[in-house]
C-alpha angles and dihedrals in degrees: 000000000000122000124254103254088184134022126192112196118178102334119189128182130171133189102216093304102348120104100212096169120035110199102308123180129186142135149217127216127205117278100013136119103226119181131202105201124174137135112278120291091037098128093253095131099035090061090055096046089052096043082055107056093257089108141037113234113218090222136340144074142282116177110174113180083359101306136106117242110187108121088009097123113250092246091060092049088062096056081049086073098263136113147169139212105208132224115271095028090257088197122169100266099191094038107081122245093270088045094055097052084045087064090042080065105043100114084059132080120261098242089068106056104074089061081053092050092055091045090061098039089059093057095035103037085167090065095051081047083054110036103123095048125107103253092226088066091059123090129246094273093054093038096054090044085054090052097054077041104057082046094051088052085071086067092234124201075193126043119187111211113195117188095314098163083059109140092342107128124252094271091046090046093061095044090058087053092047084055094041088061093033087055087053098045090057077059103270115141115225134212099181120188111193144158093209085080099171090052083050103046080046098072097019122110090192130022131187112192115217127216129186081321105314132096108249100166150023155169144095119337091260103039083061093042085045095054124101095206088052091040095059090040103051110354104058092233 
């Protein structure tokens, strides 16, 4: 049995007056690939967002390596081993490709990164190709492969994928996957929200379904691809 790297217990977050997480708990266990789907407005992100420091839970529990994390900064969270790739790319458009993954590695000592640059050369040979170029001149592929990178450079046990097929095109969509499952089979962990849900419960061994901020389902990847209630929902079976 692996060990629960991190646990979720009756999480609640609101936004002013609205309650956008009603008491969720889920974990994640060393070495998975564990994925959170739902329509939008589900409450995915803001999961991650929370997990990661970027938002203040009402009440709950978030122990990552054995720790709780709720009021620990951001910035701290991510010398803790865990990392996350936001929504969107949000990559630094006038920094260059080698630039941005230098600031993806900025909580570590220097003598380590060069190890890290190699690393992520080896799974995004187009950004070795590119690294002198300004990021904002790259397209959304690269750009979203820049983005998974800069968060790999922490180092991460943990790595926080948030939507990261969004408005890439079908191919580049199932190269992302291909990495996403590359990155766990070098030993990352992986918590993966995503709207492509039948690309997610694809590579997922485990899969909570979020509705309207609650957790209405769960199981293995392909228990939830395999049901007829999930299919009709997200899948457009």
């Amino acid at each position: 049995m692996s060990d629960s790297l991190l646990k979720v217990e009756d999480l609640n977050v609101y936004y002013g007056s609205i309650h956008a997480i009603k008491g969720i708990s889920f974990e994640v266990n060393e070495g998975e690939i564990v994925t959170l789907i739902g329509a939008n407005g589900a409450g995915k992100s803001t999961s991650l967002n929370t997990i990661a420091g970027l938002l203040k839970p009402r009440t709950g529990k978030i122990t990552f390596c054995g720790k709780n994390l709720v009021g620990v900064h951001a910035h701290k969270i991510i010398r803790e081993g865990m990392a996350l790739c936001p929504e969107g790319r949000r990559v630094f458009l006038q920094l260059s490709v080698k630039e941005n993954l230098e600031m993806g590695a900025y909580t570590r000592p220097d003598s380590e990164i060069a190890d890290s640059l190699d690393m992520v050369y080896g799974l995004f040979p187009r950004l070795k190709e590119r690294y002198k170029q300004v990021a904002g001149t790259l397209s959304g592929g690269e750009q979203q492969m820049l983005a998974m990178s800069r968060a790999l450079m922490a180092n991460p046990k943990l790595l926080m994928l948030d939507e990261p097929s969004m408005g890439l095109s079908p191919l580049l969509v199932s190269q992302v996957f291909e990495i996403i499952k590359d990155m766990n089979a070098k030993g990352i962990t992986i918590l993966l929200v995503e709207q492509n849900a039948e690309k997610a419960l694809g590579i997922a061994d485990r899969a909570y379904v979020l509705t309207n901020g609650v957790i209405t389902h769960q199981g293995t990847g392909a228990e939830l691809a395999g049901s007829e209630e999930i299919k009709k929902a997200y899948l457009g079976g």
